[in-house]
N, C-alpha and C positions, 0 to 999 in steps of 0.2 A: 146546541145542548150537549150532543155529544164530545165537543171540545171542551166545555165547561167541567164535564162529570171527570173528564180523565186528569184535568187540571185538579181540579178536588182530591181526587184520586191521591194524585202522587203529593200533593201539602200535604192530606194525612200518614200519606206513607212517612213523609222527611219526619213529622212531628212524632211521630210515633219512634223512629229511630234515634232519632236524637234524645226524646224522652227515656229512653233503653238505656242509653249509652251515660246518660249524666246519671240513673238510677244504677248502674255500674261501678258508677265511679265514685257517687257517695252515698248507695246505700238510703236513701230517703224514700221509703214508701211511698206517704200522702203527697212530696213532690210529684211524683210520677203521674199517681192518677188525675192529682188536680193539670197539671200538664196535656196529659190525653183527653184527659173531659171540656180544655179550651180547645185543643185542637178540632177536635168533632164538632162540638160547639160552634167556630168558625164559619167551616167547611156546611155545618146544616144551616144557620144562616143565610150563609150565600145561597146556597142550593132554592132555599124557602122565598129570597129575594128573585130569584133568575125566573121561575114559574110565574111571580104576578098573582098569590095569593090576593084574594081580599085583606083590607086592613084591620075588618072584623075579627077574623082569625089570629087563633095563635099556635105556635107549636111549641109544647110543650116536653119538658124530660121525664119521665118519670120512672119508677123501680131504683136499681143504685145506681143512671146512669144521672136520675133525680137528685140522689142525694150527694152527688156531683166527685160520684166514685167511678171513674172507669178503667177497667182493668184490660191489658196489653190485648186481650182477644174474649170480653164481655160482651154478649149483645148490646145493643143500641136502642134502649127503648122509648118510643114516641108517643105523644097524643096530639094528633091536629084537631082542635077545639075549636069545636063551631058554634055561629050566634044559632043558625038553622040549618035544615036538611040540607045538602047542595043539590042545584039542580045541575045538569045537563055539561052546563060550560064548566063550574066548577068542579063538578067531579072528573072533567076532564084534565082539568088543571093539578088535582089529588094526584090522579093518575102517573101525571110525568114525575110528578116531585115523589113520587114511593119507588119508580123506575131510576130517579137521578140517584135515590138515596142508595139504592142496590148497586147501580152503576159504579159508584164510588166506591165500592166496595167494604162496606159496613152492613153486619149481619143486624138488620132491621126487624124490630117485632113493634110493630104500629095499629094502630087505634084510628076511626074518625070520630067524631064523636059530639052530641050536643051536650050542655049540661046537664037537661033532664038525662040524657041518657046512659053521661055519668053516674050519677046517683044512682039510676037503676041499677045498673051493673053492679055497682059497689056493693047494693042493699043484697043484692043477689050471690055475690062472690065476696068472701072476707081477702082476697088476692089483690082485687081491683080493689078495695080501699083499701088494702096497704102499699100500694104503689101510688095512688092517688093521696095516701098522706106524705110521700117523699116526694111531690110534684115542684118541679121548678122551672121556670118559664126562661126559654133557650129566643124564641125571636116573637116579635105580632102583639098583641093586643092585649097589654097590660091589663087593661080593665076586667075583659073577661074574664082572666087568668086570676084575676081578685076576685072575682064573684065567684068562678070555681071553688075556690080556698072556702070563704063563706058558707058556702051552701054546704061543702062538702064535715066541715068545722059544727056545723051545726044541725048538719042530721047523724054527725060521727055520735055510737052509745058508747061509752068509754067503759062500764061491763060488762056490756055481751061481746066488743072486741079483744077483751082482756082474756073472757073467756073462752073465745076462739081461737086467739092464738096460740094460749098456753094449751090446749087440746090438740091444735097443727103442733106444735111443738114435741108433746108426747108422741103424737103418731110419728115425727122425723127420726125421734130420737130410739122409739122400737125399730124404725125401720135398720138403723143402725146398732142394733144388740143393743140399745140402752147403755151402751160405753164409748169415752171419750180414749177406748185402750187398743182399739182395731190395731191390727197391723198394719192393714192401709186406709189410712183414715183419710175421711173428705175434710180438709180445713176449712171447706166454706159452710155442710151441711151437717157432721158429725157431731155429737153432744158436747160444748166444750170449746165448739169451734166458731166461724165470724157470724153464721144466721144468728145463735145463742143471744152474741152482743146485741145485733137488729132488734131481737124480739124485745128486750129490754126497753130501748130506745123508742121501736114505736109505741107498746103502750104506754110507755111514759109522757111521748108527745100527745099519744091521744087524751087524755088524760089531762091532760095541762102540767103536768109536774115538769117539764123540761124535754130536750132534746140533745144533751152534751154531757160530757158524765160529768163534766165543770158544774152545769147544774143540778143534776141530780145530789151534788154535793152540798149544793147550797141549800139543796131545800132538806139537808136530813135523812136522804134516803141511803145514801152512801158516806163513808168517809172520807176526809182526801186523799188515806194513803190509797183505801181500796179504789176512787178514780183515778189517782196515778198508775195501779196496775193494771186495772179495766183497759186504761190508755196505753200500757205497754203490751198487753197479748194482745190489743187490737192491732198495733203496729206490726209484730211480730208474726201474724195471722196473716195480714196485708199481704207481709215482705214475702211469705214463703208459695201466695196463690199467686204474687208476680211472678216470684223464679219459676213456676211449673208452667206457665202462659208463654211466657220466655224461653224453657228449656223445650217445653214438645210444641211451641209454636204453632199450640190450639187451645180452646178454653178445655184443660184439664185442672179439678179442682183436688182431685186423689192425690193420697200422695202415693203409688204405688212403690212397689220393688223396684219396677225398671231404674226409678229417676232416683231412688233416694239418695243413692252415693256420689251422682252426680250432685244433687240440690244440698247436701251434705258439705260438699266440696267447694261449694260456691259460697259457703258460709266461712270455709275455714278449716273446717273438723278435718283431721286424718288417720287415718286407719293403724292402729298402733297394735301390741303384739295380742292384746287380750280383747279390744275391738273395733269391729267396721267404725268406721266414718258415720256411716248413717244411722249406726247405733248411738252413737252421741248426741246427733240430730233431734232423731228419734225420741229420745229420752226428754230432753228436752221440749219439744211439742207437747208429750202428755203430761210434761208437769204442768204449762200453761194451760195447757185442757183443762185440767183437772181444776187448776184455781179458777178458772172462767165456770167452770159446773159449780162450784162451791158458792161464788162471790152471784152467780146467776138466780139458783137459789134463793138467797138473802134478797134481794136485788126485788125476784117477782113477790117474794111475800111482802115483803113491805110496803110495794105499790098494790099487791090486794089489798093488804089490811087498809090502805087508803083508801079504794077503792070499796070496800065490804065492809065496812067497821063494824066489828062486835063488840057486846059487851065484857067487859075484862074483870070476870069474875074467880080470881085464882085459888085455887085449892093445894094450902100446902100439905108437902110431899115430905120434907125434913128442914133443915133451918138454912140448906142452902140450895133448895128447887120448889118449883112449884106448878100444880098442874093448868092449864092453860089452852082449854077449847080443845083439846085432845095433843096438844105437845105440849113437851116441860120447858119450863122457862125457868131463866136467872133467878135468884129472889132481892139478886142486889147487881149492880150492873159488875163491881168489880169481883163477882165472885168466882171466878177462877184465878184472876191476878192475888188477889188477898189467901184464898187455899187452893194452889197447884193440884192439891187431889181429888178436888173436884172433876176435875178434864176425864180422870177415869170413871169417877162416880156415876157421872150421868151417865155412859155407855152403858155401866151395872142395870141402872134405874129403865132406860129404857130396853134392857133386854128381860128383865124381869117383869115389867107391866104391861103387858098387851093393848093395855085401852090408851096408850103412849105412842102415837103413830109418827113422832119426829121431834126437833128443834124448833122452837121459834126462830124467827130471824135472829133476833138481840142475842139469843144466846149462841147459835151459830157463831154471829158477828165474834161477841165475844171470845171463844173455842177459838176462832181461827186467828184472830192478834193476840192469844194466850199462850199459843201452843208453843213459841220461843220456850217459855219458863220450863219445860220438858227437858232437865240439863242431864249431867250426871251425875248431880245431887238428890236430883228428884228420881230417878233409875236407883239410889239407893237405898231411899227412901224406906223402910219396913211396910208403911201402911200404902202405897203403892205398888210396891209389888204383890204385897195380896189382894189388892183390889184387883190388878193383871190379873193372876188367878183365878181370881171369884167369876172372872166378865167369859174365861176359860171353861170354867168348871158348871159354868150356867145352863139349867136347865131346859132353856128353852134361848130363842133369836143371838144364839153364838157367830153364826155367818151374818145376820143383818148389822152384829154391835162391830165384828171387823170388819165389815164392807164399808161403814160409815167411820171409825176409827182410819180408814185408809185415807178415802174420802178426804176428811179435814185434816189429813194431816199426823196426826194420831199416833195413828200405829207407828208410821215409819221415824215420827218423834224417840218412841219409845225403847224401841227396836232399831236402833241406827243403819245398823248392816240388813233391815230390811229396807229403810231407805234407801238404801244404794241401789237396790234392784226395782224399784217404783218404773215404771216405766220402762224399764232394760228389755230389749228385743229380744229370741231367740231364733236361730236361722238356722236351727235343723230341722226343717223341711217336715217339721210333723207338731210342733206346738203352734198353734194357731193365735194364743193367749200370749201377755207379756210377762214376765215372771211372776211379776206381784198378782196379777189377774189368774195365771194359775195356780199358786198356792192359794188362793180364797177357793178357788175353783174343787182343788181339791179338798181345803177342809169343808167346804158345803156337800160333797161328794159323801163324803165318810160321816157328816152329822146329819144326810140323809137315811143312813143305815141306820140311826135311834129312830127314826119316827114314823111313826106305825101306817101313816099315809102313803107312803115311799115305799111300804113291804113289797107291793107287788116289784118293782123293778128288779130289785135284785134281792130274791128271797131268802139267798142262803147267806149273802151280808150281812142282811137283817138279822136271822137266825145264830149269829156267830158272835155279833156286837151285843145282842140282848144276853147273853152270858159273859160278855169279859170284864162287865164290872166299872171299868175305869175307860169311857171312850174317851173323855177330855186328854189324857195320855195323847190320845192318836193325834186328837187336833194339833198338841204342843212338835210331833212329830212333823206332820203335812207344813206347820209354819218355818220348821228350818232345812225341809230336807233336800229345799234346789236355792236356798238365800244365800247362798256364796256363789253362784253362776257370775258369771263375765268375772272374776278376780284374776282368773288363771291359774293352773292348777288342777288337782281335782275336787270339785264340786264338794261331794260327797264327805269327803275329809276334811275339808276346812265347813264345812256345817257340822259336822259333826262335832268337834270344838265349841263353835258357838250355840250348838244345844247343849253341851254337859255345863256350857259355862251359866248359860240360861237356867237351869236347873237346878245348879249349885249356888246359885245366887237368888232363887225363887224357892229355898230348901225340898225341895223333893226327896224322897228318900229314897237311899240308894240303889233299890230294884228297880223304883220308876226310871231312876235318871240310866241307870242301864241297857231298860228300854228302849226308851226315847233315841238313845246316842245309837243304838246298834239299827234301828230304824233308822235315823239318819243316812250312817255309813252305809248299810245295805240295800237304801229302799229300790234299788234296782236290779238286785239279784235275781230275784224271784221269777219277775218275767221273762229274765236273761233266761234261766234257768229251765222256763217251760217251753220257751217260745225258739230255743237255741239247741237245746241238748236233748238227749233221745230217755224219755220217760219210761220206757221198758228195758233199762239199764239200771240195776238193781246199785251199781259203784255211784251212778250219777243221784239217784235218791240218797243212798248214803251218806253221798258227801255232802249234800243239799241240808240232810236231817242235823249233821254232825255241827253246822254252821248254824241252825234255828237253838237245838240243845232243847226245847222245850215246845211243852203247845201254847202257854200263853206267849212266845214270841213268833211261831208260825203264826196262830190266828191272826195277830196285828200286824205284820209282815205281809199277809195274805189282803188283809183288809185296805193298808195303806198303798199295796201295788192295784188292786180294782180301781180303789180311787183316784189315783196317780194316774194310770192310764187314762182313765176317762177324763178325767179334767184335761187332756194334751190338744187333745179334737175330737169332734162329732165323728169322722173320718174313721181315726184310729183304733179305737173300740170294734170287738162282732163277737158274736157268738162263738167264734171257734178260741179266742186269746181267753174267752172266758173260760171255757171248756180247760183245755190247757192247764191254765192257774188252777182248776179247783181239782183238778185229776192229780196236778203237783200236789194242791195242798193235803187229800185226804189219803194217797199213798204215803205222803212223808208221817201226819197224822198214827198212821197204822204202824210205821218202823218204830216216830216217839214213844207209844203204848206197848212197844217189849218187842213187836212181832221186827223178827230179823229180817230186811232182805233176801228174797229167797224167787231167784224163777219159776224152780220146781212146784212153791204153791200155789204163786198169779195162777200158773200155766193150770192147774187140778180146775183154781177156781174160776178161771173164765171158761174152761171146756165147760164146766158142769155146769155153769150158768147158760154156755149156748146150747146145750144142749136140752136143759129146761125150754128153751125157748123153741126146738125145733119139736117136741114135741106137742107143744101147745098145736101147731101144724096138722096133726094126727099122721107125721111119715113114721116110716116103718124106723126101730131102735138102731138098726144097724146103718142106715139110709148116707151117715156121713161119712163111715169110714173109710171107704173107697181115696175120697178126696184129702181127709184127714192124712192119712199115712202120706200123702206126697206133700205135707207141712211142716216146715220144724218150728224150733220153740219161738224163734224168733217173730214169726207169722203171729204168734197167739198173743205176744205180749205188744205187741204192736197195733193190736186191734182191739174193740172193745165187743165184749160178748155178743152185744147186738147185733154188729158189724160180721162181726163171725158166722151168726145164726144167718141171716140175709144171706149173705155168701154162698154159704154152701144149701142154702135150698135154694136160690139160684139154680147152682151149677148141678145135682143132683139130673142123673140122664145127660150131664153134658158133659163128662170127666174127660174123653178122650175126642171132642168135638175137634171135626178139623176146623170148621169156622169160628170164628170169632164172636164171643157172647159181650156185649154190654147189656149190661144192667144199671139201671137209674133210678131212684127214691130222693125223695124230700130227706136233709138231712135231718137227723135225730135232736142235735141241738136248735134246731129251728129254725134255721138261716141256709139258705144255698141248698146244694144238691150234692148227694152222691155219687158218682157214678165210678160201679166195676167193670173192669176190664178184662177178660180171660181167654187168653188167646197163645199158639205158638209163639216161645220167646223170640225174636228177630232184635240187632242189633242197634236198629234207629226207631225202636218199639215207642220209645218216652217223646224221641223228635214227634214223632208222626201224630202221638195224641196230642202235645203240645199245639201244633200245627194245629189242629181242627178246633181248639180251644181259644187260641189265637185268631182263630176267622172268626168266628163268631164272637169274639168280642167277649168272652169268659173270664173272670179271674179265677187262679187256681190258691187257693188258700192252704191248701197240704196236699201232700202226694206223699202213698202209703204205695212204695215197690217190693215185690215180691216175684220168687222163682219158684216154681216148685220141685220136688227132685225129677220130677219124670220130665222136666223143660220146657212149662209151662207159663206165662206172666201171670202173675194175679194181682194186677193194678188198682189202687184205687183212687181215685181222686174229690176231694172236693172245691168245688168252683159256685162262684153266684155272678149274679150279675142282676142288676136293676128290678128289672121285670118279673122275673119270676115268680113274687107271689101274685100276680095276677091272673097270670097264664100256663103255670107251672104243667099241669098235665100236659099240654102241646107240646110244651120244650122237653120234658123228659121223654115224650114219644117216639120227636123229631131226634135227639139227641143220639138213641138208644139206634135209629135207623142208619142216619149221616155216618155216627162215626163208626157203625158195623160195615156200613160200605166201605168205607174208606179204608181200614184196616183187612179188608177184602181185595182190594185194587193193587196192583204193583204199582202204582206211578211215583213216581221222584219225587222226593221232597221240595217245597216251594222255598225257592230261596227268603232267607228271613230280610223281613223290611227295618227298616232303621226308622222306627218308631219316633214320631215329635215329641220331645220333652214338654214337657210344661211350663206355663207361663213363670212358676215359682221356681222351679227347678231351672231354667236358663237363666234367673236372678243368681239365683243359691246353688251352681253346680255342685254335686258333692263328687268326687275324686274316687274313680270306681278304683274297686281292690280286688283281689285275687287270693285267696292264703289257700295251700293244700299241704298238709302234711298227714303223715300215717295216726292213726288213733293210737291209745294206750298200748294195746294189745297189738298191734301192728297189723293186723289182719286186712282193716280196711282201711279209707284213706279222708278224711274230711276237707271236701272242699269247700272253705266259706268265700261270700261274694258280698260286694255289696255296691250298689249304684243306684243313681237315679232311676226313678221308677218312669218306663214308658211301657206303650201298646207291642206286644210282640219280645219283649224281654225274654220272656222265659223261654219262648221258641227260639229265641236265639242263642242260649246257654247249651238248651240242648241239641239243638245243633250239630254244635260245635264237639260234644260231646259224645254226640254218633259218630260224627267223623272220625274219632280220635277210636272206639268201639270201646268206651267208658261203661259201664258197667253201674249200673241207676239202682241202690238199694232204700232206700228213703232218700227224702225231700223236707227240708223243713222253708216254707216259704212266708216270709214275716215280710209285710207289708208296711212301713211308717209314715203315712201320708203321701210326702214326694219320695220317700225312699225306699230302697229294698234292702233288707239283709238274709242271704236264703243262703242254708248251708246242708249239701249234699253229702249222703256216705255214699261212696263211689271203689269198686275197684277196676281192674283188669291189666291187663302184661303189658300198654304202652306205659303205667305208672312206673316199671320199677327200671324203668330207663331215665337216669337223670335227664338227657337232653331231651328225649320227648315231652319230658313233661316242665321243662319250660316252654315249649312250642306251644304246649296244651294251655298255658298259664298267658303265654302272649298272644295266640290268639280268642282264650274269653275275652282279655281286655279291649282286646279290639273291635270284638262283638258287643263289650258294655257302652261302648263310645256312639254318640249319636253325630 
């Protein structure tokens, strides 16, 4: 037997490479698998002969190895069908033949099994009868293997399986974010992709309507073109879970980052100035997704309505829709071929009737072989473009009528240059979403701030949009203000173009379109602005205000960057980016309202606000001054009154402490920790706290450095990290101990580790950078960075930065998913040596390289 298995062995090996090699060479899918599925087939035969089963028995295929699909590294799945139990001898005989089958080297997932015991299974698991209806008999005993089918045919309920699937179906598909738009998408189990088709197929077979989409055509259910392209994303689905079987030479069905440029490549695609390889790929996939979601759709309601017939009692809506068991139907079948402006109408209709929960199939069916007639006669149209509008300016399901306009096709019909970005990847290391999926993202984002359910998230959004009067504005903003990405170029500028064009051709008038275009151009500033540049820089609000000119284009500036951000990742969003933004928007706020720019009054009124606050304390009136006088203005405007009050009742009895005070609180914005630091300055002060932040697995969010004039640090940091609201009192305990020792102890700094990059970040390295030049004023020096984000980053910047005895006055540390952009004001006397400070600039970079 052992001779036997290894001969098996190496037939499957040869069939199996051969089969590689001719699907190489021309590209045929369904050759391939039908290729692999005789060769196993063969090999299990023989195997099933060599044992000396009974001839009662049969063994059977079932799952897709059933439906006589097998893919280059798919399980093998079996059922050895039995008349009765085995006794003794025969299950000894089972025994060798599940040990040959291993032998061989085929990953086996096998069954024994009687008929009754089929059935049971099945009635118990809707899994077992879905693989028991793709059963197909490999070697043994015909008969039985009919009587299976039989029994199993006719205890099959064709709608409680209908309605089992389609419920496994919805749970697959949340399991997947309910989008066919992932960035790495599973092509076998993601919404869109080959299960989709399956699901189709079996109830259809269960059912009796067919098993080929050839008949489901025949019977009405589909049409030929839609079976002709059912039968080409199936193909297409095939081709691309062979090349991943193939390329990582294991069953992987993802299609990750690692492989895409490679599986890209094998296609064809190459990487051209404005993009990857796998971005074309890419694109590509989810447009098929996307038709297989749409055609799948159609597909199951019409085999329910087979399956569940209602009575069809319509109520009309107008003279060219009708309502229809809670979705709107046709009232004629060619009523979008005969009026075009239909296709927009219903979007209107169902976003204005709530008791409207979708399309019927027919009218779907329709919408989707109509939507050609979307020309640019129809984009001229008068009574189209305000329909656009209306579906805009709608008071209510504006995200549900674009998410479904996208959907079928629709939108990107209408909107051409959004078509182009349908599907488009982005590969800077912090949008998670495909472009098209973040612009919905983000108009859902910003038309959450009208509805009063959503107040709680973000209250002062809310509070901001329920006064500007015109949000549909912002939506029309969010739709073009990243639709020129992958062009090449800047983004920004060529949308900005195609909003004024959009608006001058949807007559807007001239403020709005104003609007809109300057949101375009700048929807990036803003964050730039707060998250880059020093907010207690009276020149930098200036210049910030000078560029809004008004409050109603900060407010919507302000509104379109919250939701901009958050629509990028779950990730990239926190408390502190929000903080930031809304400190930018209500100082710049106060300069638009007349008040000039002025240190001298922040500085009056954050003293006089900390100073309310330390008497709430009941300390003595004089109790701060000590510490105050060794502060300059800088300290005041760079911290927020609270921050200040905290501070110095901290430090109060501790002004000329020889040891080292931390102090730790829950931050004020509500996320992460605080923690002060006040201690004799020393020159690798920043390495050392870094260091301890970096052990414990800290991220540090901002860093507020300070000297005092007597030559004091008065650091402050905020850092989070996972756990913290759980157990937060320990960790600020422990916090408050650790790093008092530590900043107690002389010992040497630990040399910094070179951090593992991440799985996405060694797909997508980004090219670390270095810029230091002198600020305005020449004073001090700004050094910006920016690299892939790893463990231990920051303690390796500054580091590097003791070494050199750099001089740490703020910290701005922005985070972008995989990436870092942290920009430090720095001085001290190795700066004003030009050679030093490329040594200093060559080795950051060397510290940013993993």
């Amino acid at each position: 037997m052992p001779s036997l298995a290894l001969a098996l062995k190496e037939q499957i090996k040869a069939g199996r490479a051969a089969a590689i090699a001719t699907f190489q060479a021309d590209g045929k899918p369904d050759a391939l698998l039908t290729s692999l599925r005789r060769s196993v087939d063969a090999a299990l035969t023989q195997a099933w002969h060599s044992v000396g089963l009974p001839a009662s028995a049969a063994l059977v295929a079932v799952g897709g190895y059933g439906r006589g699909e097998l893919f280059p590294h798919s399980d093998v799945d079996v059922l050895i069908l039995l008349q009765n139990a085995p006794g003794p001898a025969l299950q000894e005989k089972l025994e060798m033949l599940v040990q040959t089958l291993w032998d061989i080297g085929l990953e086996v997932g096998h069954s024994i099994r009687t008929i009754p015991e089929c059935l049971s299974e099945a009635a118990a698991d809707i899994t077992v009868q879905t693989s028991l209806l793709e059963a197909r008999l490999v070697t043994g005993n015909r008969k039985l293997f009919r009587f299976l089918q039989e029994r199993c045919a006719a205890a099959m309920d064709p709608q409680a399986f209908f309605q089992a699937k389609r419920l496994e179906m919805h749970q697959r598909h949340a399991k997947y974010d309910d989008t066919p738009f992932s960035l790495e998408p599973n092509c076998k189990e993601s919404p869109g992709g080959l299960r989709d088709l399956q699901v189709i197929l079996w109830v259809a077979k269960a059912a009796g309507l067919g098993d080929s989409w050839r008949k489901l055509a025949q019977r009405g259910l589909i049409t030929s073109t839609e079976a002709r392209q059912l039968t080409q994303k199936e193909r297409a689905f095939k081709d691309i879970r062979i090349r991943l079987h193939i390329l990582t030479n294991r069953r992987e069905d993802r299609l990750v980052f690692d492989v895409q440029t490679q599986i890209a490549e094998t296609f064809g695609f190459k990487t051209t100035d404005t993009r990857r390889a796998s971005e074309y790929l890419m694109q590509r996939y989810y447009w098929a997704a996307k038709a297989v979601t749409q055609l799948n759709e159609i597909l199951l309601q019409n085999i329910g309505a087979q399956l569940f017939p209602m009575p069809a009692n319509p109520v009309p809506i107008n003279a060219h829709f009708n309502a229809l068991n809670g979705l709107i139907d046709i009232a004629q079948d060619d009523t979008f071929a005969s009026t075009p402006s239909t296709m927009l109408e219903v979007f209107l209709l169902l976003a204005h009737d709530t008791a409207l929960k979708g399309m019927t199939a027919r009218t779907m069916r329709a919408l989707w072989h109509a939507r050609f007639k979307i020309d640019a006669k129809f984009r001229r149209d008068p009574l189209n473009r305000k329909l656009f509008i209306d579906i805009i300016q709608s008071p209510q399901g504006i995200t549900h009528a674009l998410r479904d306009m996208t959907r079928t096709s629709i939108l990107g019909r209408y909107l051409p240059n959004f078509r182009r970005i349908v599907g488009q990847m982005q590969h800077d290391l912090f949008h998670v979403y495909t472009v098209d999926q973040h612009i919905l993202m983000v108009v859902r984002n910003v038309r959450r701030f009208t509805m009063t359910e959503h107040a709680h998230e973000y209250p002062f959004c809310s509070q901001l949009i329920a006064n500007f009067g015109q949000p549909w504005l912002l939506y029309i903003a969010a739709l073009f203000h990243d639709i020129a990405k992958g062009r090449g170029g800047d983004h920004s500028k060529l949308g900005m173009a195609d909003a004024e064009k959009f608006c001058r051709e949807h007559g807007l008038s001239k403020d709005d379109t104003r609007l809109i275009v300057f949101l375009v151009e700048h929807h990036l500033i803003m964050s730039q602005t707060a998250q880059k540049q020093d907010l207690s820089d009276p020149d930098v609000i200036a210049q910030f205000a000078a560029l809004v000119k008004d409050e109603r284009h900060l407010t919507a500036l302000y509104l379109l960057t919250v939701a901009d951000i958050r629509g990028t990742s779950p990730k990239v969003w926190n408390a502190w980016k929000g903080k930031l933004l809304e400190d930018l928007y209500r100082i710049t706020l106060r300069v638009l309202g007349g008040e000039a720019p002025s240190a001298d009054r922040e500085l009056k009124n954050r003293q006089q606000e900390a100073l309310a606050t330390l008497r709430l304390y009941g300390l003595p009136a004089d109790a701060h001054e000590q510490l105050w006088k060794q502060l300059d203005v800088a300290y005041f405007l760079r911290h927020d009154a609270s921050d200040i009050a905290w501070q110095t009742r901290s430090l109060i009895g501790k002004f000329d402490s020889p040891n080292p005070v931390v102090k730790c609180r829950l931050a004020t914005i509500g996320e992460g920790l605080q923690v002060t630091v006040y201690v004799r300055d020393q020159p690798d002060l920043f390495a050392r706290i870094c260091s301890y932040f970096d052990r414990k697995n800290f991220s540090i969010l901002d860093a507020k450095i300070h000297t005092t004039a007597h030559g004091y640090a008065l650091d402050t940091f905020l850092v989070t990290e996972a756990n913290f609201a759980n157990n937060y009192r320990d960790i600020i305990n422990l916090i408050e101990h650790e790093l008092t020792a530590l900043l107690t102890s002389n010992d040497s700094l630990p040399a910094p580790t070179r951090g593992r990059l991440s799985r996405l970040s060694r797909t997508f390295p980004a090219t670390p950078s270095v810029d230091l030049r002198p600020d305005e004023r020449g004073q001090y020096y700004l050094l910006s960075i920016s690299a892939n984000d790893r463990n231990g980053l920051l303690y390796s910047i500054a580091n590097v930065l003791a070494k050199y005895r750099i001089n740490l006055h703020t910290a701005k540390i922005m985070t972008l998913g995989e990436r870092v952009e942290d920009v430090f004001l720095v001085d001290g006397p190795t700066l004003n040596n030009a050679r030093s400070q490329i040594q200093l600039e060559t080795d950051l970079l060397d510290a940013l390289r993993v």
